[in-house]
C-alpha positions in Angstrom: -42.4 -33.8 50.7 -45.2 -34.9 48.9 -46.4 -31.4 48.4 -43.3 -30.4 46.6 -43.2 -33.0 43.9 -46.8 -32.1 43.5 -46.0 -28.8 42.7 -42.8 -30.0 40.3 -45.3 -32.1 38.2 -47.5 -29.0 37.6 -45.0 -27.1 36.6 -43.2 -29.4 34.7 -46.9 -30.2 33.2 -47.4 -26.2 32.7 -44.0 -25.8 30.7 -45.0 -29.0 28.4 -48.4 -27.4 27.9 -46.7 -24.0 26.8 -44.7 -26.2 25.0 -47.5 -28.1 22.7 -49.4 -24.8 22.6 -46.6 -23.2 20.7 -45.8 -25.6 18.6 -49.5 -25.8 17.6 -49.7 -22.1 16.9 -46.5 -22.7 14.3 -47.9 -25.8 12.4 -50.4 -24.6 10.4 -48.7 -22.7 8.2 -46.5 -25.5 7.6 -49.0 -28.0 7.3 -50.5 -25.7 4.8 -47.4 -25.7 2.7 -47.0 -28.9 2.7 -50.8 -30.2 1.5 -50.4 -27.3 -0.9 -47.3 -28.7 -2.5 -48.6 -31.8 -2.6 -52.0 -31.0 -4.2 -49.5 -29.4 -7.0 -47.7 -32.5 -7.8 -50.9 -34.3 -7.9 -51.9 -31.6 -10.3 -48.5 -32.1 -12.3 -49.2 -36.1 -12.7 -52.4 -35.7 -13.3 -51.6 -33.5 -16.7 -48.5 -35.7 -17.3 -50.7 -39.0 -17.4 -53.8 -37.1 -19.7 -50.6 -35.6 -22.4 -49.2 -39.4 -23.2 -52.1 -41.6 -22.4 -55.2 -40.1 -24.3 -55.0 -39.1 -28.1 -57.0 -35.8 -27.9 -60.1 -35.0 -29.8 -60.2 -35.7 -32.9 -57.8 -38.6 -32.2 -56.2 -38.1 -35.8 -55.5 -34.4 -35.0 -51.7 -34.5 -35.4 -51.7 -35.7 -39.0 -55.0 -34.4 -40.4 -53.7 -30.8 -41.2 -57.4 -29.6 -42.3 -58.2 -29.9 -38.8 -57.1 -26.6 -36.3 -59.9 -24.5 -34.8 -61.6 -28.1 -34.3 -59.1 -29.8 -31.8 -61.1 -29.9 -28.5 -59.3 -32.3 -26.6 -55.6 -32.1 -25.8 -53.2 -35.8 -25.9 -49.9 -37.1 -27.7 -50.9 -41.3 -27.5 -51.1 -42.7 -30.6 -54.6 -43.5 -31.5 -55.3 -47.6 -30.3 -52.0 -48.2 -29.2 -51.6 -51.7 -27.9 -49.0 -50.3 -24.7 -49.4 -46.9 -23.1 -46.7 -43.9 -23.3 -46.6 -44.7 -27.2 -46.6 -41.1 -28.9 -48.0 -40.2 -32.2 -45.0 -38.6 -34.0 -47.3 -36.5 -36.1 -48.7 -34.8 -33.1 -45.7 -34.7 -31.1 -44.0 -33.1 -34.2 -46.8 -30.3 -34.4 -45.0 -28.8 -31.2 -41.6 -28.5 -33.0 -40.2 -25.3 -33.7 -37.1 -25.9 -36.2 -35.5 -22.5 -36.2 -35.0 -20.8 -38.9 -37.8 -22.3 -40.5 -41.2 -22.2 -38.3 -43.7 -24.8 -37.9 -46.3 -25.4 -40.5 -49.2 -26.3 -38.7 -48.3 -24.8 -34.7 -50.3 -26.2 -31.8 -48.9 -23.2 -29.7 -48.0 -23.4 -25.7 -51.5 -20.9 -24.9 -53.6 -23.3 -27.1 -52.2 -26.3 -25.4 -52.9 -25.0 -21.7 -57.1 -23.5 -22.9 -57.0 -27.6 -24.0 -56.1 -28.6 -20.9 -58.0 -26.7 -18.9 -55.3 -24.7 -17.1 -55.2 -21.5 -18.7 -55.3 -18.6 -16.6 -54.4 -21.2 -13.4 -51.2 -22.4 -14.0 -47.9 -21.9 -15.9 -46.2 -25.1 -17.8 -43.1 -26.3 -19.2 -43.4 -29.0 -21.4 -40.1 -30.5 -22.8 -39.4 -33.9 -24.7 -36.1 -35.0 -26.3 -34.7 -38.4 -27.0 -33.5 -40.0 -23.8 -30.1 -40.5 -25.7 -28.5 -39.2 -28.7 -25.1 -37.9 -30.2 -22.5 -35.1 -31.3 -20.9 -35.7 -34.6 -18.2 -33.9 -35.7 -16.6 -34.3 -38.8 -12.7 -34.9 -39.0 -11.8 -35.4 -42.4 -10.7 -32.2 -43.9 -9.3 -33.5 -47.1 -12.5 -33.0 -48.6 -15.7 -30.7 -46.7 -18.1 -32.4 -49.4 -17.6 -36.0 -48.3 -15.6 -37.3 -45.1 -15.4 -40.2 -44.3 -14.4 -40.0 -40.6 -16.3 -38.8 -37.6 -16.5 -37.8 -34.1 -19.4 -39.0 -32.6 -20.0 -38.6 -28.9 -22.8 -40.8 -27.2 -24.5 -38.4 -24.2 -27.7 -38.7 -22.3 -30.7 -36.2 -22.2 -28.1 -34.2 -19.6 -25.2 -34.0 -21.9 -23.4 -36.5 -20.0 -21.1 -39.1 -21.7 -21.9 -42.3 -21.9 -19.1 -45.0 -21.8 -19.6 -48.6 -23.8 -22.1 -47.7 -26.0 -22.3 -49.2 -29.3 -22.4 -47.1 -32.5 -23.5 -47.8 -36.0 -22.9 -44.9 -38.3 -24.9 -45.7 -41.7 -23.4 -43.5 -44.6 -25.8 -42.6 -47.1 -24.2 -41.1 -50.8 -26.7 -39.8 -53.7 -24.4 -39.1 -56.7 -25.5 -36.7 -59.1 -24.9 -36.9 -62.9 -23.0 -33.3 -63.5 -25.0 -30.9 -65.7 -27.8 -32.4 -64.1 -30.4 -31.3 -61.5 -31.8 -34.3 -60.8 -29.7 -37.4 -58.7 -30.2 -40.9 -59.9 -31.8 -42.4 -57.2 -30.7 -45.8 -58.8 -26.8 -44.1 -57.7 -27.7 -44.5 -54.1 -24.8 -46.3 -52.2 -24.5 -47.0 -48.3 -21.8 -48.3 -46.3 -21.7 -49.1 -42.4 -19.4 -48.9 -39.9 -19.9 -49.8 -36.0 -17.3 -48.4 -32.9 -18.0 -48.4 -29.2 -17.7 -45.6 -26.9 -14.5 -45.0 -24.5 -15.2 -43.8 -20.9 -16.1 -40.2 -22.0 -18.7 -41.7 -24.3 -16.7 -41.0 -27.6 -15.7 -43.1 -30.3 -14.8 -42.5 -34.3 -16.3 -44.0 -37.2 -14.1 -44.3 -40.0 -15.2 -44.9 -43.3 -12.4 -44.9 -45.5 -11.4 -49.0 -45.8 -14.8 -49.0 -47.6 -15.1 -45.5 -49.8 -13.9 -47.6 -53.2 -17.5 -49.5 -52.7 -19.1 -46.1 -53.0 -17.2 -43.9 -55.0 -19.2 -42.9 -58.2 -18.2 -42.7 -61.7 -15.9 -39.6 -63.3 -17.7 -36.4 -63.5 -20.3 -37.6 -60.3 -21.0 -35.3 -57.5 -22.6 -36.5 -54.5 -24.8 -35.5 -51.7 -23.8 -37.2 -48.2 -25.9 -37.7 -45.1 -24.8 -39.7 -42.1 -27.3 -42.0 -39.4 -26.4 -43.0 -36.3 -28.1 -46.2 -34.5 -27.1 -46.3 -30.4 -27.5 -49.1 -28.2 -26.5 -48.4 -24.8 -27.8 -50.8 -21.5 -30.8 -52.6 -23.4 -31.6 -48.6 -24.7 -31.8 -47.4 -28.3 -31.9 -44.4 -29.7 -30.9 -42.7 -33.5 -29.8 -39.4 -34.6 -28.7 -37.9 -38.1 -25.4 -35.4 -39.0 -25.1 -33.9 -42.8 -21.9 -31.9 -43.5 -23.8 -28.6 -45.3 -23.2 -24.9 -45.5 -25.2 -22.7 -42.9 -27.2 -21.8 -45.8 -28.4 -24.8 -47.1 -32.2 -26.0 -46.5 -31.5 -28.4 -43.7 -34.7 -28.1 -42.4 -38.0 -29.6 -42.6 -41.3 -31.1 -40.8 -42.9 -34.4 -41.6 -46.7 -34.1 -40.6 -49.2 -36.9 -41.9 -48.0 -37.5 -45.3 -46.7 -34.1 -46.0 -43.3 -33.0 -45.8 -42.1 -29.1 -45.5 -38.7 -27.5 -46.7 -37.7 -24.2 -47.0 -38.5 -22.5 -50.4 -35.3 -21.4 -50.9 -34.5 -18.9 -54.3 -32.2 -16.0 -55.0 -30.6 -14.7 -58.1 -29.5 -18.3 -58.8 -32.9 -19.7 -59.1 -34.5 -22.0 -56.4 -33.6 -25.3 -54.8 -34.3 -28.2 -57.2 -35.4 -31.5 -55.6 -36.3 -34.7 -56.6 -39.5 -36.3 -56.9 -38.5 -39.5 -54.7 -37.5 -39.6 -51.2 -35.6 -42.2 -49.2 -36.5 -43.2 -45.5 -34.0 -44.4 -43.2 -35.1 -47.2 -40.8 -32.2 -47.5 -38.5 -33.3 -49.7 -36.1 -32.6 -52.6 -38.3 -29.6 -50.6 -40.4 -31.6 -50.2 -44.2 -32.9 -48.0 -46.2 -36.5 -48.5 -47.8 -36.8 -47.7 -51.4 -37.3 -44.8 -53.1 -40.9 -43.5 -52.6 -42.6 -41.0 -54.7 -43.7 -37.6 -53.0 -45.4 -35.0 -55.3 -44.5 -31.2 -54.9 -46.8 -28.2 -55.3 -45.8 -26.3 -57.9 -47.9 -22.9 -57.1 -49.3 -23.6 -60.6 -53.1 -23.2 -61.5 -53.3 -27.0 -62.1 -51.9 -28.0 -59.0 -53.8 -30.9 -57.4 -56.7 -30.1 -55.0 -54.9 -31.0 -51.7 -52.3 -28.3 -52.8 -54.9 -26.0 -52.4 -56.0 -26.9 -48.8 -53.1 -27.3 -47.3 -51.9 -24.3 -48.6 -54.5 -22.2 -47.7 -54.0 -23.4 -44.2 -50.4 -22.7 -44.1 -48.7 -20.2 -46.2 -50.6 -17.2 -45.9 -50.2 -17.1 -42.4 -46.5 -17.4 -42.7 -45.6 -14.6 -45.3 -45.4 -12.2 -43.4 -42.5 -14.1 -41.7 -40.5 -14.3 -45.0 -41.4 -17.8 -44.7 -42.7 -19.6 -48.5 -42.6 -23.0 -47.9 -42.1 -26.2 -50.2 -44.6 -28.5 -49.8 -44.8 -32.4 -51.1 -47.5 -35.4 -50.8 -45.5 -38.3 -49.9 -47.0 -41.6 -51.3 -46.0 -44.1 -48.1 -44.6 -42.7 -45.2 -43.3 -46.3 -42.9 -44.2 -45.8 -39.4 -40.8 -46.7 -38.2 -38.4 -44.6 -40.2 -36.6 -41.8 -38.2 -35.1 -40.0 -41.5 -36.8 -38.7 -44.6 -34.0 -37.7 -47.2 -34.8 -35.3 -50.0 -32.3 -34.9 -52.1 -31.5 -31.9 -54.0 -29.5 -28.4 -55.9 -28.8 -25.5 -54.2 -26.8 -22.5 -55.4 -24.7 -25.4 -57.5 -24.5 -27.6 -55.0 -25.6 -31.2 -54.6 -27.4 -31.2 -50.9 -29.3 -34.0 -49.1 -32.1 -32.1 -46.9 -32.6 -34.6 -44.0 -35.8 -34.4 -41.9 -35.9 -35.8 -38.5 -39.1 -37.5 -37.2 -37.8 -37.4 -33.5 -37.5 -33.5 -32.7 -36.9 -31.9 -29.0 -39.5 -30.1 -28.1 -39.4 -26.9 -25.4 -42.5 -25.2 -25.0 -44.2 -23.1 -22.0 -47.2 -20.8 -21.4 -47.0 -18.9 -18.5 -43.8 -16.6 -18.4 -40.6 -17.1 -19.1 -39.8 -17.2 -15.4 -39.9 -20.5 -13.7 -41.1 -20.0 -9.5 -38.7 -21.7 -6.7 -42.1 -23.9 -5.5 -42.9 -25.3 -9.3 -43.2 -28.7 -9.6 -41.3 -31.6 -12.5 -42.4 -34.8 -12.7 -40.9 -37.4 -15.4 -41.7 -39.9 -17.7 -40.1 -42.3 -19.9 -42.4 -42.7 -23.8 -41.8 -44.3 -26.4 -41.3 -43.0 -30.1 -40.5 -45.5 -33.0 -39.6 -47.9 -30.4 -37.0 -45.0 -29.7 -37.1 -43.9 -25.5 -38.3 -40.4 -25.2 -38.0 -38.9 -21.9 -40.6 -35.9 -21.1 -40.7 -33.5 -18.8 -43.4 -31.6 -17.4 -43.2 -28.6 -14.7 -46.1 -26.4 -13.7 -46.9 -23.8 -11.5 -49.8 -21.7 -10.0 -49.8 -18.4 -11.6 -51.5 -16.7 -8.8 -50.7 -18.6 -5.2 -53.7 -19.5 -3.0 -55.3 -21.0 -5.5 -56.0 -24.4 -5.2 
């Protein structure tokens, strides 16, 4: 009796061993996988933290547009920021590409990865965009020039509605004497107007009960731009609308204290504009007084900084049909989300709107993102605005560490 459970326990002992020893044979591989994923993701945090915690080298590089070939260290912080995941909108705005018009001053996707260290290793996707913003739609059609109601719809960085959100349109009007090509900055009017989102995250601004406190004098034309401040769940967030034509220079990059529009001429002559511009700080609903900006002129006595900054930018670009407009702004406030140059175009009285907070896409890499890439997240900050970025990578050749 004895004899036979002995020889059940070393068989039963035999079939466990085969057992193990199988199993054994089969783990490797996916042990392998599994460090080699995670080495990846340590890989991916490690980048995401060096991007939005150090400022680069030179740490000015986003708004110094004499420096290029000298950038040897890549970061978005802002230089002695007193919190981390503060950006430097100058830098961050240096990785924009505003199609039609191209960037100014490009740090490019194949630049960014040589900076990092990763060129050649592994493929990125870098995106950034406000964590929430808006559609607006306007829905007055007695007059395309200037309505006074709107659509706006509240979504988050997916697209996705957001219910109870409240929403302060700001509506900015520059009237323009007719037969001139100038506005009178001193005609600048702005009302306000506040609605809260239903459960598909829509609402509708209406501005009409107050259009008599801005409506110019006889013969006036204006040029109307629309800002809209968000505040959803202890979140904030802004985002502009401006009912032009297609072929109107909407357009333009703040960089430092230069601002970039669209040279726009035809048989009409080219678009006039102003030598003041108006900045829009939303989060607490005003507008800062005019400021001067001087524009180059492409003129022999053009000042010196002219020069230098067009030497860096334009001759690269014409061959693009690019001829851009460039102007020295006097201030720039570090917490206005909207620069406003106002203008004429083909007849027309236009406001040409840049945004400081642009979404950014950029890769290196291929076009083609693997199955095994890794994303990891962050939440920054941007004029006290939440920007979420997003950062995926890849190896370009697996088996590499």
């Amino acid at each position: 009796m004895h004899a036979v459970l002995e020889y059940l326990a070393v068989g039963i002992l035999l079939v466990v061993v085969i057992l193990a020893a199988d199993l054994m044979i089969e783990a490797p591989p996916r042990t392998i996988e599994t460090v080699s994923a995670e080495q990846l993701y340590t890989v991916a945090e490690r980048l995401i933290d060096k991007i939005l915690l150090t400022p680069g080298y030179p740490e000015n590089w986003g708004s110094d547009l004499l420096v290029d070939d000298e950038i040897t260290d890549f970061g978005l912080a802002l230089h002695e920021a007193t919190a981390p995941y503060i950006l430097d909108p100058d830098k961050v705005m240096r990785l924009a590409n505003l199609t039609p018009l191209p960037n100014p001053m490009p740090i490019n996707a194949e630049k960014i990865a040589e900076l990092l260290g990763i060129k050649g290793k592994y493929g990125f996707k870098l995106e950034m965009r406000p964590m929430i913003t808006a559609k607006i739609l306007a829905i007055d059609d007695t007059n395309y020039q200037t309505p006074l109601k709107f659509w706006v719809q509240v979504v988050n960085w997916q697209g996705i509605g957001l219910p109870n959100a409240r929403v302060t349109g700001m509506y900015i009007m520059a009237y323009f004497r007719k037969g001139t090509a100038h506005t009178d900055l001193s005609d600048l009017k702005t009302i306000s107007e506040t609605c809260i989102t239903d459960a598909l995250g829509s609402c509708v601004l209406d501005f009409s009960d107050q259009s008599q406190d801005i409506r110019g004098g006889e013969g006036d034309l204006p040029a109307v731009f629309i800002i809209i401040h968000i505040e959803w769940e202890g979140f904030t967030s802004v985002t502009g609308y401006s009912p032009v034509t297609e072929d109107e220079p909407v357009y333009g990059y703040i960089i430092g204290n230069y601002v970039f529009i669209e040279r726009l001429e035809d048989a009409t002559g080219a678009v006039i504009v102003k030598d003041e511009i108006v900045q829009a700080v939303p989060l607490y609903s005003l507008l800062l007084e005019p400021t001067e900006v001087e524009w180059c002129r492409a003129q022999p006595n053009d000042p010196m900084w002219c020069h230098e900054v067009a030497g860096r930018v334009l001759p690269s670009r014409r061959n693009q049909g690019v001829n851009y407009l460039i102007g020295k702004v006097a201030y720039l406030e570090r917490l206005s989300s909207h620069v406003m140059i106002f203008g004429q175009w083909k007849g027309r009285r236009i406001a040409v709107a840049v945004c400081r907070i642009p979404v950014i896409e950029i890769g290196y890499g291929g076009r083609a993102q693997p199955a095994n890439a890794v994303t990891v997240t962050r939440v920054a900050q941007i004029y006290n605005y939440p920007y979420l970025v997003r950062l995926t990578i890849w190896r370009l050749v697996e088996g590499s560490p």
